[in-house]
ROSE-279247 format. One line per 5 residues: for each residue x, y, z of C-alpha. Coordinates in pm, whole numbers. Example, Ala and Ser with C-alpha at 12.3 -4.5 7.8 and 13.67 -1.06 7.14 Angstrom:
2
1230:-450:780 | 1367:-106:714
//
This chain:
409
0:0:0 | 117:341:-67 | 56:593:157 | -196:876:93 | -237:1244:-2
-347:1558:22 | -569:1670:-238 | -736:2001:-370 | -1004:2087:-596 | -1052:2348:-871
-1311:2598:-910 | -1638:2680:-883 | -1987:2768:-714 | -2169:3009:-507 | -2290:2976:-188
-2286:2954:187 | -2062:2903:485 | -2146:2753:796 | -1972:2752:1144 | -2027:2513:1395
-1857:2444:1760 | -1701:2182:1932 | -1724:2166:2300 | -1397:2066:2450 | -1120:2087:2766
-815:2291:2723 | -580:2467:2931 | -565:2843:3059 | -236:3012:3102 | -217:2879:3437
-245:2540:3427 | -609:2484:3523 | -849:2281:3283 | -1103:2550:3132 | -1385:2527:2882
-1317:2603:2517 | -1466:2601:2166 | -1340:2483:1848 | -1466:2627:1551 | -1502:2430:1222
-1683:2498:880 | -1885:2361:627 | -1919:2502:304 | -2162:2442:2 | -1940:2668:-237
-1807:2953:-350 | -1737:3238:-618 | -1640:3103:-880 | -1214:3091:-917 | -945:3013:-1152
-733:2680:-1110 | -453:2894:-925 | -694:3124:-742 | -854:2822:-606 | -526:2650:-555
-328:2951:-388 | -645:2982:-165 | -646:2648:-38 | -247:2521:-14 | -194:2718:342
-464:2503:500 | -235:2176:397 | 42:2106:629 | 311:1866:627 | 340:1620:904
681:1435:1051 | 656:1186:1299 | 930:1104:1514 | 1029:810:1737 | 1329:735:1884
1423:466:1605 | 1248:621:1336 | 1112:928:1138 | 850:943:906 | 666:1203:677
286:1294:604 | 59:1553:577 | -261:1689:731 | -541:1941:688 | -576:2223:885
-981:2232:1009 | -1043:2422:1295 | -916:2697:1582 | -982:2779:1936 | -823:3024:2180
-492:2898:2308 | -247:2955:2596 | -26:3288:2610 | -182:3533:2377 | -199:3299:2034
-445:3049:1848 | -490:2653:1906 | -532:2498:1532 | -652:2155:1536 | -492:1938:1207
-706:1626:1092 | -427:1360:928 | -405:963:894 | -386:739:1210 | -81:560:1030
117:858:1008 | 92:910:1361 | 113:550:1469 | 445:475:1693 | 564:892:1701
660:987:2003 | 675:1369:1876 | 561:1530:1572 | 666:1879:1377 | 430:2030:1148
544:2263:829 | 302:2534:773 | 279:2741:450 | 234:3104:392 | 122:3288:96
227:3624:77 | 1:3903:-130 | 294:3961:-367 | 290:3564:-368 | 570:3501:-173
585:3194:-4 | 728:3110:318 | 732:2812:576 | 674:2764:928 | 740:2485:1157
568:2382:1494 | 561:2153:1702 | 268:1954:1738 | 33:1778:2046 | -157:1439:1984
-516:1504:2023 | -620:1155:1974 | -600:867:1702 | -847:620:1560 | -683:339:1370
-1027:152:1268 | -1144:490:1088 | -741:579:1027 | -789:928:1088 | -597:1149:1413
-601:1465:1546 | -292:1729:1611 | -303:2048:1764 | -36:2358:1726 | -34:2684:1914
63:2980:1707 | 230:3338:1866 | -26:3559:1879 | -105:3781:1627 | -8:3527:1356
-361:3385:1143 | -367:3020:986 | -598:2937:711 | -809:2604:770 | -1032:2462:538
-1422:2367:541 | -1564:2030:488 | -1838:2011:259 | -2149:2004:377 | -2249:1652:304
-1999:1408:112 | -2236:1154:62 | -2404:1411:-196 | -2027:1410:-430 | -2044:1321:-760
-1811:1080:-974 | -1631:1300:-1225 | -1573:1582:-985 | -1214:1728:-1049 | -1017:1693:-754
-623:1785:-706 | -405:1617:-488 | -171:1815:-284 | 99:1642:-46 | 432:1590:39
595:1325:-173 | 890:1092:-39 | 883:1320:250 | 1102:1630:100 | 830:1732:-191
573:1945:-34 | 328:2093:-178 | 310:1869:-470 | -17:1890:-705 | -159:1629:-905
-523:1637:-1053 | -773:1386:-1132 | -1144:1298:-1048 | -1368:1119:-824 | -1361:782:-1015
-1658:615:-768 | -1825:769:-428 | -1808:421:-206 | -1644:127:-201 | -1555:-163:41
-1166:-161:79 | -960:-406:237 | -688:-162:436 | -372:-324:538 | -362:-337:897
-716:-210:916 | -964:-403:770 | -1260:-298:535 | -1340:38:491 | -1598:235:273
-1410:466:89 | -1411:740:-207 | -1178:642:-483 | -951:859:-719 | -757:884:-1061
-578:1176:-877 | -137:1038:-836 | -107:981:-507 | 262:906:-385 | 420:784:2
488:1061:211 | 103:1218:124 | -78:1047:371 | -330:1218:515 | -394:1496:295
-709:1667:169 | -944:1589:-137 | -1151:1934:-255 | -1381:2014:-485 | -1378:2304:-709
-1546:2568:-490 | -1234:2488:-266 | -1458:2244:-8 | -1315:1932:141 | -1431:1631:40
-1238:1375:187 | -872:1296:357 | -651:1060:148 | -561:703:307 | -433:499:92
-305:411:-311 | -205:78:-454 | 74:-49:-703 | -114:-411:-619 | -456:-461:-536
-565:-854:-502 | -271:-986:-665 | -336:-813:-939 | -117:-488:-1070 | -275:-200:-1087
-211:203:-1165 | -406:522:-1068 | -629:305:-724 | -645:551:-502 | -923:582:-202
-1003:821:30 | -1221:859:349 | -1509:1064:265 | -1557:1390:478 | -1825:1256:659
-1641:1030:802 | -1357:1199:839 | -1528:1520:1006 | -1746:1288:1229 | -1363:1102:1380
-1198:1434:1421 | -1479:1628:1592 | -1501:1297:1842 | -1135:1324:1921 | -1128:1665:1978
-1438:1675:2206 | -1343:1389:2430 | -953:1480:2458 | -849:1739:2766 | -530:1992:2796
-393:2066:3068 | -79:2312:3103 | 18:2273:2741 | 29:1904:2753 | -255:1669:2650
-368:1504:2943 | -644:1246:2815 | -565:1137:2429 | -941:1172:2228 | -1140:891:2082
-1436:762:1889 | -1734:681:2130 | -1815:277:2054 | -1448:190:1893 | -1368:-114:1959
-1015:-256:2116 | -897:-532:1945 | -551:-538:1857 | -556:-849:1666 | -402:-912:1298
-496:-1178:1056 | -434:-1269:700 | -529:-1595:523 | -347:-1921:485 | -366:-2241:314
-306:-2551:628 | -312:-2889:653 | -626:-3004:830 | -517:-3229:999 | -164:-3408:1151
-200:-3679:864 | -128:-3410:600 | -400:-3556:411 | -622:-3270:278 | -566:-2847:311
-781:-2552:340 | -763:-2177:330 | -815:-2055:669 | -822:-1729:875 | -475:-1711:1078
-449:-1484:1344 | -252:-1321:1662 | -287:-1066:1921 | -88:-781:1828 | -47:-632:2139
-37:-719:2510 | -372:-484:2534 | -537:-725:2327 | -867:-911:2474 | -700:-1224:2320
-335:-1159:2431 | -326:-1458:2757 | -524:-1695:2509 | -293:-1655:2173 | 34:-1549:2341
185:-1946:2241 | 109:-1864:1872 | -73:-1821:1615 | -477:-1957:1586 | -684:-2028:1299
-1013:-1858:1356 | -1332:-2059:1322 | -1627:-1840:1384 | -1672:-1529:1561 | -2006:-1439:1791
-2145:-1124:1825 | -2393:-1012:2107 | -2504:-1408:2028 | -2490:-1384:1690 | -2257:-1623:1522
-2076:-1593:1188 | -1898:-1927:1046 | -1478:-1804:933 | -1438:-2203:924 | -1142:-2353:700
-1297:-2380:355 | -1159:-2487:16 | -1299:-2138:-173 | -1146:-1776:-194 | -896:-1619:3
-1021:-1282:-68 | -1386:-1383:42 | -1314:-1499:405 | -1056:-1223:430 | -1388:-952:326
-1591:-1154:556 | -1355:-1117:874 | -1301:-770:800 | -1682:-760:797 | -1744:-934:1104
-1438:-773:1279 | -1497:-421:1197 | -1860:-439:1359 | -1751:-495:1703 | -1814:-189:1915
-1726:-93:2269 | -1958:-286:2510 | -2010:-579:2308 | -1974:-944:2359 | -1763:-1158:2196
-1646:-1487:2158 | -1382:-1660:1914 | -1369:-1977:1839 | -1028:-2118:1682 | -761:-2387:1646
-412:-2404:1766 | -178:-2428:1430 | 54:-2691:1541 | 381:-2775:1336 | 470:-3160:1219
837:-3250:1173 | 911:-3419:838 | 1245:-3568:822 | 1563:-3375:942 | 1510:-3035:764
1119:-3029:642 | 839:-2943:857 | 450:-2845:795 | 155:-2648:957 | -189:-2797:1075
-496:-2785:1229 | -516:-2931:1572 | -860:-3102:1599 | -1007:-2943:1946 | -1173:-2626:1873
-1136:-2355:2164 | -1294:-2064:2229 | -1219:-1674:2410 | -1444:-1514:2513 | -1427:-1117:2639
-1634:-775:2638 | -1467:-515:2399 | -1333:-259:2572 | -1314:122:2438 | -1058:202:2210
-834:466:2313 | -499:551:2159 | -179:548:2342 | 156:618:2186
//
């Protein structure tokens, strides 16, 4: 998977913009929790605009994004949505980007561009809070405090992305390899939704694009032509189901990214310039499990195989850690608030069990109740160098509540 973009639309409309407020916990200047609100828009167009009026109006409100740990650095970029008062005299902006390009940073610098009225161009750089993170929806939340007296553009979702057409023009604006910000590339809303098996994620319903779409633009912004955004870029393909493939690109519709952000901003808290409780999506789930599919042997005979859904706790957090921490398990069949759906070994399609575990998987909420059943994949020594995977024949099962997901770098 390559990593996503920023994107930006071309020109034209006329109409309204709307303000709304988030309610939220920040931090006065000294120290103590206070009230605040964040202010976001929503836009059903514009005056109509030239390709560079249009562009030159809507490049400040992309950033680019570095994350840091302390074995590794890695580049995005981000939108700029929304301000509130902040501590000593300047202006909290809140910055909607890509779970992934947050996942694992410890710390995180954002580059902000300027336009000048002569056109000059110039580049700030700040350092940047974690609001909050949602890896199921892939979209987080950072926060910069500006000096005072210094104004940053941020951009307005569109009113409702479910209502965006295919064939609107969008242009993609990002920061290629990590050293080519600001990067354009144009293309169109090739289809509106469509179920996409994320790495690492699982499915998601997402808006698809001709527009080039490089790593390093993770997390940018897709807008139509009266400069609204339509959705944030997640992810582009040189492979897609063993199959090559050129100009698959996806998106997460505004919607959906507008509905994450807003959560994570409203349930995080400040506290003397620090983040004190990280923001999250009310009813996300905690799983931290991975899975792919594998053909097995069913059995220690080695006498017939099957695809099945192999899986493992990916983190000691995980509901399913203390059961799967000897291994890896082949899952069986999932139940959901007593509702059971069959992920048995079969003979058919990879891709199809893989959709329907991403199905089943990415309907668990907060609150409910779960239980896996699976087999232990054992290993059978053949000879002196050989060996082989199966099934062991007693089906087990886990069973757990799902927990809230909140994210914790």
């Amino acid at each position: 998977m390559k990593k996503s973009a920023l994107i930006k639309l071309i020109a034209s409309a006329a109409a309204a913009v709307f303000a709304f407020s988030l309610a939220g916990c920040s931090a006065a200047a000294d120290g103590e929790a206070r009230e605040y609100s964040v202010t976001l828009t929503e836009t059903s167009g514009g005056a109509e605009l030239s390709s560079a009026e249009v562009l030159e109006k809507i490049r400040p409100t992309v950033v680019d994004v570095t994350s840091s740990s302390e074995t590794a650095v890695s580049a995005g970029s981000g939108v700029i949505i929304g301000t509130a008062d902040g501590t000593g005299g300047g202006s909290e902006y809140f910055i909607v980007t890509n779970h992934h390009v947050i996942d694992g940073g410890s710390s995180f610098t954002v580059d902000v561009l300027t336009i000048a009225d002569d056109g000059a161009e110039t580049t700030s750089a700040y350092s940047a809070l974690l609001v909050g993170g949602s890896q199921k929806r892939d979209i987080a939340v950072l926060s910069i405090t500006v000096p005072a007296g210094v104004t940053l553009k941020t951009a307005s979702f569109i009113s409702d992305s479910d209502k965006v057409k295919v064939g609107t023009e969008v242009y993609a604006i990002g920061n290629p390899l990590g050293i080519l910000g600001g990067t354009v590339t144009h293309g169109i809303v090739s289809a509106t939704k469509r179920d996409v098996n994320v790495g690492g994620i699982g499915t998601m319903t997402l808006m698809q694009t001709d527009a080039l779409i490089n790593g390093g633009n993770s997390g940018g912004g897709l807008f139509d032509i009266s400069g609204a955004l339509v959705g944030i870029i997640n992810s582009g393909y040189d492979t897609y189901n063993d199959m090559q493939v050129e100009g698959l690109n996806f998106a997460i519709p505004a919607n959906d990214a507008k509905y994450a952000a807003t959560s994570l901003i409203n349930t995080h808290e400040e506290q003397g310039g620090a983040v004190t409780k990280y923001g999250y999506v009310e009813g996300d789930a905690r799983l931290d499990v991975t899975f792919s599919t594998s053909t097995l042997y069913t059995d220690a005979s080695l006498s017939g195989r099957a695809v099945c859904l192999v899986a493992a706790a990916s983190s000691t957090g995980s509901p399913l850690y203390s059961a799967w921490s000897n291994g890896v398990k082949a899952v069986t069949a999932i139940t959901v608030n007593g509702t059971r759906h069959d992920l048995s070994v079969s003979s058919g399609s990879s891709y199809a069990l893989t959709q329907e575990a991403n199905k089943t998987i990415s309907a668990v909420r907060a609150g409910d109740e779960v239980t896996v059943e699976y087999k232990d994949v054992l290993t059978r020594q053949i000879g002196f160098l050989s060996s082989y995977n199966y099934l062991g024949s007693e089906v087990k099962t886990a069973s757990f509540t799902a927990e809230q997901y909140i994210y914790e770098p």
